[in-house]
N, C-alpha and C positions, 0 to 999 in steps of 0.2 A: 786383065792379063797385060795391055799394053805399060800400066801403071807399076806393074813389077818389073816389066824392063829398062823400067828409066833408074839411073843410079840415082840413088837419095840424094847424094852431095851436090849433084845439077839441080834437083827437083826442091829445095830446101833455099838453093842462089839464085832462082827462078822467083821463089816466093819473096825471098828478099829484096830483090829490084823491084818487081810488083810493088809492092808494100812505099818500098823506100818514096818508087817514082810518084805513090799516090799522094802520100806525105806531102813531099815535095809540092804536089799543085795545092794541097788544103793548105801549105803554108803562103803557097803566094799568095791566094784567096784573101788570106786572114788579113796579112801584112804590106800587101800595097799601097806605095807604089814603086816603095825599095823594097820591099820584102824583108825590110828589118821590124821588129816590135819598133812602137813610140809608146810613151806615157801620156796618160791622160791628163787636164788638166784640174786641177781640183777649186770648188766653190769657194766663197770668202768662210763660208760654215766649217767647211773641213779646213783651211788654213787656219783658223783659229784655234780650231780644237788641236790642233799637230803643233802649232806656238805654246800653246796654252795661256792665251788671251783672249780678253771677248772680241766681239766683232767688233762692238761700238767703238771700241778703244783701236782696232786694224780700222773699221773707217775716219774716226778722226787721223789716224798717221799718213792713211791715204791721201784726203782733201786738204788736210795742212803740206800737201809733198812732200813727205821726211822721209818716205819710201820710193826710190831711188829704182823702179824697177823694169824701167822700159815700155814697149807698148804690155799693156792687157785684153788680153780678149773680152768681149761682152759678149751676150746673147742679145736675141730681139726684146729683152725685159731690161735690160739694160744690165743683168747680174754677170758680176765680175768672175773671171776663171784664172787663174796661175801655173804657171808650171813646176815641176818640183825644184828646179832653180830657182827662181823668183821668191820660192817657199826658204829657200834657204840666204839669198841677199835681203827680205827683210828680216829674217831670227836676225842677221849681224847689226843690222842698221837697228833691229828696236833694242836689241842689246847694249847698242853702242848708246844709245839716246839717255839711259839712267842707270843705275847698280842696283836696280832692283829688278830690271830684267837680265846681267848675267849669266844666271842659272840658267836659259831657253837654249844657250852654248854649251854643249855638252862636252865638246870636245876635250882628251887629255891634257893636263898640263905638266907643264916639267916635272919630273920626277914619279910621272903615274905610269906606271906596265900596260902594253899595248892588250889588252886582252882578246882569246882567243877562244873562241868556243867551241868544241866538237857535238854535233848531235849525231849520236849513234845507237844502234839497237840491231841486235845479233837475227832478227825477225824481219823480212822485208811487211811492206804493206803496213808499219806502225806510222803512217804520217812524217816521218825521219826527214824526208826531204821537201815537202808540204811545209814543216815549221821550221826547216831551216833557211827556205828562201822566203816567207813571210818576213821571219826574225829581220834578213839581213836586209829588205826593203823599207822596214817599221822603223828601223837605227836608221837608215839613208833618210830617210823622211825629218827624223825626229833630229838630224843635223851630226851623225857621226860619219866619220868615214870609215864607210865599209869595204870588205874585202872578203868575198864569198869564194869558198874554194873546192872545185867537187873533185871529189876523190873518188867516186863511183864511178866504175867503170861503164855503167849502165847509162851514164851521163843526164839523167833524167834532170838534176838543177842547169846543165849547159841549154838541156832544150830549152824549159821551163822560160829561160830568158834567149830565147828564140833564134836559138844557133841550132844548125842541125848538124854534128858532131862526122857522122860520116860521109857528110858531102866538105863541110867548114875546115874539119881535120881530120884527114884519113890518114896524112902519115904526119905532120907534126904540128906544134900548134896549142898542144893540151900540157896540163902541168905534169905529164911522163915527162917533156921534154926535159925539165929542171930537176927533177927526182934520179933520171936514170943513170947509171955507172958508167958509162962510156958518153962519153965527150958531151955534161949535161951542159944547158943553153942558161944562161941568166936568167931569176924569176922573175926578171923584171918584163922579158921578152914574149912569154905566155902572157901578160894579163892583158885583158880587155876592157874598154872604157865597155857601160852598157848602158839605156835607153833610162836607168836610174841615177838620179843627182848625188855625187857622193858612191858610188857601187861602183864598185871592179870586180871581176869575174877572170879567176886560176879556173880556165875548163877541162873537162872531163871527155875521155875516147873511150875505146874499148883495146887503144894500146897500152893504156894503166895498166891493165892487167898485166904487163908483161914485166911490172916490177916485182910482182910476187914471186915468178919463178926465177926471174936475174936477182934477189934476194937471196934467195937459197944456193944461188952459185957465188954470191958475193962474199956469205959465211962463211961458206969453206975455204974460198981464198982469202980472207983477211983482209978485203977491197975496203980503203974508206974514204969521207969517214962510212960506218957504220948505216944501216937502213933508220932508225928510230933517232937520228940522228938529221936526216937529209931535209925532214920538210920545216922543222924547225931552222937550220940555216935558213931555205932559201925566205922564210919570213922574214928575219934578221937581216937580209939583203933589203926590206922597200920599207921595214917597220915603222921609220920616218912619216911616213905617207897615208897610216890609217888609225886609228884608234880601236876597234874590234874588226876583230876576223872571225869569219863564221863558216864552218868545214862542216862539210855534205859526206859524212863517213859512208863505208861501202856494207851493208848487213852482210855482215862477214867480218870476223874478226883476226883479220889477218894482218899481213907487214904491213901494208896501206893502213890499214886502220891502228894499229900499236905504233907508227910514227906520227897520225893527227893524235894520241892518245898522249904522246912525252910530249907532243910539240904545243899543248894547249894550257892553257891558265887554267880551266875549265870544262865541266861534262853535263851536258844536259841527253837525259838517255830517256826517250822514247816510249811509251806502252800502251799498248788498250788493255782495259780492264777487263780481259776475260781471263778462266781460268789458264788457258792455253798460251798466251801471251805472256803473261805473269811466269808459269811454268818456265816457256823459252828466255824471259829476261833473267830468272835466275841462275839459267845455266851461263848466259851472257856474264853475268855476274862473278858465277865462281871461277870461268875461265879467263873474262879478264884480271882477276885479281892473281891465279897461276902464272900468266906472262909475263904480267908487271914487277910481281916478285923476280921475276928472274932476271930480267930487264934490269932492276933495282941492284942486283949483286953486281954490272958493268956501271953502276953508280948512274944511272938515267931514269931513276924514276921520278914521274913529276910532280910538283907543287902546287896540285889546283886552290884556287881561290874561294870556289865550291863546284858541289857535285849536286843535282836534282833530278829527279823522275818527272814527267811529264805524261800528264794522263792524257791521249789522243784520239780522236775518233770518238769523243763522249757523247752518249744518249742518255739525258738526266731522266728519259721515263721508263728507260730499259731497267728495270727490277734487280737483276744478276749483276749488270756494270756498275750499278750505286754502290752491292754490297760488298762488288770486288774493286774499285774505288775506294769504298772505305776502311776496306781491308787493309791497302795499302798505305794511305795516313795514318791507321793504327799503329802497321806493320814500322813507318819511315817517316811518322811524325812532318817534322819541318825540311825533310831532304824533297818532299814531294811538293811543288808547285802550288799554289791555292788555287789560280787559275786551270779549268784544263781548259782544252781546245777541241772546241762543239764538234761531232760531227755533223756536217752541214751541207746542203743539195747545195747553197750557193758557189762553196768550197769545190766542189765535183761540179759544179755546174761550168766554172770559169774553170776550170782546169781541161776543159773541152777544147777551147778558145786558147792553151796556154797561157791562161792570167789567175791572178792573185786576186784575192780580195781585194787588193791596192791599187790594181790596174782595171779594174771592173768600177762603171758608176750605180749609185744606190738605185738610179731609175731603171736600170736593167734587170731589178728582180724587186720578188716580194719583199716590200719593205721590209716587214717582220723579220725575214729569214733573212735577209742580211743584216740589219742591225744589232741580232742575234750573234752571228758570225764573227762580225767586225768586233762589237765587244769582247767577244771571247779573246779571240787573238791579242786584241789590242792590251786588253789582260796580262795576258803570258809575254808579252815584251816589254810591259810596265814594272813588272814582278825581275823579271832579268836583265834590266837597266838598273831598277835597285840596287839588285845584285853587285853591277856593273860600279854601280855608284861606292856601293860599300868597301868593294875590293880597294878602289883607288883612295879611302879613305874621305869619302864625301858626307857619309850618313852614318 
């Protein structure tokens, strides 16, 4: 009885302070003694494998000092640790040493198109933002400059890299501020350095959302430029400054999502291979190709570089996901990924903690199930580096 006398709308902002303020202490928990995420530092094993050089070859450049890298941490075994800076001042130094290292620079060169990738899927829970901030940590690592952009209003990639969206920015702050129609901010003033070498983060509110209804007032009056028009500027404003961009689309295909959709080189969309899924991506499908047509008659349709499916959440002994898997490379041949991406306890298990496979070490879980993990992924970012490679005319 007492419980029907209380308004919802108190009883509902009751829960949300609750929740937030708990949040709030599991985050200081995790994250002290600032309460910001740090990156771990990775072994001479993993730096060699992310150069793609043996060890012996990173130890000889070590003890002849041709790597230029500061103090290093040791353990009590005397085994060396790095940071992901240090990962990336020696890529330039062994690079710089012969022309047959190079290639371990990935970075554009004049005349190569900034590439931009949208991961989207009209279905929430397809791993969507799961492989789109793997992606853009695996590029950071492997020496591009990233620029991760969450367009979800749900802000799940701003936590993920350990901002809490409604305490960090409750009124401004998020890339609303550079999108919006009345008096938008430079994009350069949203982004964020983050705890990754090479990663900037356009973050995500739940004031995003308020571009979809200021959209529909923006059409009628003729405001511009234009919505499918705004987020591709404001890239065009820092484009200097990164070589891929990697956008956290909202499951929803809406103005937010039809402006990452003109504003990118590129689409990599999301699935689990169940019937159901499959179902939902095809309606994704017929509806984005409805909008885009239309979009296409104000002469803004885009020019991807390529378009791929992305099998997510895979269980290669689940019976039904193999045959709806294989369905689909029947169905979409070479548009579909080789690699998919495991589902995996280790994937959920670090997503507890806010961390990535990238930011978790191997001694914190069953070897197997991560090595499992980390291949998989490692996979699906080698396959769309390829990609990456091919567009700019590399391969």
């Amino acid at each position: 009885m007492n419980e029907q006398r209380i308004r919802m709308d108190q009883k509902i902002q009751a829960m949300a302070t609750r929740l937030s303020k708990s949040l709030d202490v599991n985050m200081r928990k995790s994250f002290l003694p600032d309460e910001r995420k740090a990156l771990r530092r990775f072994s001479s094993t993993e730096v060699a494998q992310v150069l793609g050089v043996s060890q012996d070859f990173l130890r000889k450049m070590f003890f002849e000092d041709r790597l230029n890298l500061g103090e290093i941490e040791t353990d009590a075994r005397g085994r060396r640790f790095y940071t992901a800076e240090q990962i990336d001042i020696a890529r330039h130094e062994i690079a710089a040493s012969s022309t047959k290292f190079h290639h371990i620079v990935p970075r554009r060169r004049d005349g190569e198109q900034i590439q931009i990738i949208s991961i989207a899927n009209f279905k929430g829970g397809a791993g969507k933002t799961t492989t789109a901030i793997h992606l853009a940590q695996k590029l950071a690592l492997d020496g591009y400059r990233v620029m991760a952009i969450d367009l979800d209003p749900q802000a799940s990639m701003t936590t993920m890299f350990g901002f809490r969206p409604e305490l960090d920015f409750p009124e401004v702050g998020t890339v609303y501020d550079a999108l919006r129609y009345e008096d938008p901010v430079p994009f350069r003033d949203i982004l964020l350095k983050t705890y990754f070498h090479n990663l900037d983060l356009a973050p995500a509110g739940l004031l995003l959302s308020e571009f979809e209804t200021e959209t529909a007032h923006a059409l009628r009056n003729n405001i511009r430029p234009p919505f499918y028009q705004r987020l591709a500027l404001c890239i065009n404003e820092v484009e200097a400054d990164y070589d891929v961009v990697v956008i956290d689309c909202p499951p929803q295909l809406g103005f937010t999502t039809l402006s990452a959709l003109v504003a990118s080189t590129s689409l990599i969309v999301t699935v689990i291979p169940s019937m159901l899924d499959v179902a939902s991506m095809a309606q994704f499908l017929q509806l984005t190709s409805s909008l885009m047509a239309t979009i296409a008659d104000v002469g803004a349709s885009p020019d991807w570089d390529f378009m791929r499916f992305l099998i997510t959440r895979f269980e290669p002994n689940d019976g039904p996901q193999t045959q709806m898997a294989a369905f689909l490379r029947t169905m979409f041949t070479d548009d579909v990924l080789t690699q998919p991406f495991l589902k995996s306890s280790a994937v959920s298990d670090a997503g507890l903690t806010q961390q990535t496979l990238y930011e978790i070490a191997r001694s914190d879980f069953h070897r197997q199930t991560y090595d499992r993990a980390i291949e998989s992924i490692n996979g699906v970012v080698d396959e769309v580096e390829g990609l990456i490679g091919t567009a700019w005319g590399r391969k």
